[in-house]
N, C-alpha and C positions, 0 to 999 in steps of 0.2 A: 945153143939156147940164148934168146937176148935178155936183156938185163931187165924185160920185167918180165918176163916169162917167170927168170928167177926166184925175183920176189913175191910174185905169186905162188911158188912152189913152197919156198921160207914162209910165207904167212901162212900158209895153210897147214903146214907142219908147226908153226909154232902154233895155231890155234888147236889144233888134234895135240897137242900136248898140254893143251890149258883146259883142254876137255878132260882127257885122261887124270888131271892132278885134280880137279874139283869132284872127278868122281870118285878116286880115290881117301878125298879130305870130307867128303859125303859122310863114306861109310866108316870113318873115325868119328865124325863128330857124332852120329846114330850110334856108334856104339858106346861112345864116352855120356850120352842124355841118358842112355837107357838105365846107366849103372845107380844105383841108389847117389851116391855122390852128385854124379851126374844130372839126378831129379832135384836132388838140394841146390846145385847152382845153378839151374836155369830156373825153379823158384825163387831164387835170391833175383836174379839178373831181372824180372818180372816185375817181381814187385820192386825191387830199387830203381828202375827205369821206367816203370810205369808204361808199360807198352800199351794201354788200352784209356790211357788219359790224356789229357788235355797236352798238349803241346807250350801253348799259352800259359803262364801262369803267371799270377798277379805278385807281384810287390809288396814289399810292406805299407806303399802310399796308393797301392790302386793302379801303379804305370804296369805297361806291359814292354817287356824288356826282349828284344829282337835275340841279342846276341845269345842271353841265358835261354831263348828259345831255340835258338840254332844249336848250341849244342848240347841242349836236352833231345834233339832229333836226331843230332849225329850219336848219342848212345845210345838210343833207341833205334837205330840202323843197325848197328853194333849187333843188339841182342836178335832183331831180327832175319840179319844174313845169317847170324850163326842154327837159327830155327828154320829157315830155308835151305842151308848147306846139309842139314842132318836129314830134312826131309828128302832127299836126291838119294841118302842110305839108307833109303825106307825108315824115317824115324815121322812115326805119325804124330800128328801135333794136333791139338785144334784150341779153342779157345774155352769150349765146354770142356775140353778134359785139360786144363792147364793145370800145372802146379798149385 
């Protein structure tokens, strides 16, 4: 075999294992929402991260501030891979039945 043959045999193997562990972190994360606990912290994570609001948020002077908006996005990524990851476990979501 030549040396990309190989790495295309290693990448494809390592992707069929990246497959395997998201489907398996799936059907954890769908089982850890569904639990009552589970329904309290992804209402907490909701509403403290505001997944259905503004991005943007204004200052005490009116400026709009890039950075505190980046990573108001990046934890609202956060709560959203985690509500994408459970839906792969069959964990139904929607925005009409949220928390």
């Amino acid at each position: 075999m030549n040396d990309i043959t190989e790495k295309q045999a290693r990448a494809k193997a390592l992707e069929a294992e990246r497959r395997k562990q998201t489907e398996r972190l799936g059907q954890v994360a769908a089982a850890v929402l569904r639990t009552e606990d589970g329904k309290e912290l992804l209402e907490h994570l909701w509403n403290r991260f505001g997944l259905t609001e503004r991005v943007f948020i204004l200052g005490e002077k009116g400026e709009v501030n890039a950075l505190r908006a980046a990573i108001r996005d990046g934890e609202r990524a956060v709560v959203a891979y985690l509500i994408a990851l459970a839906a792969k476990g069959g964990f139904e979501f929607s925005t009409k039945t949220r928390p």
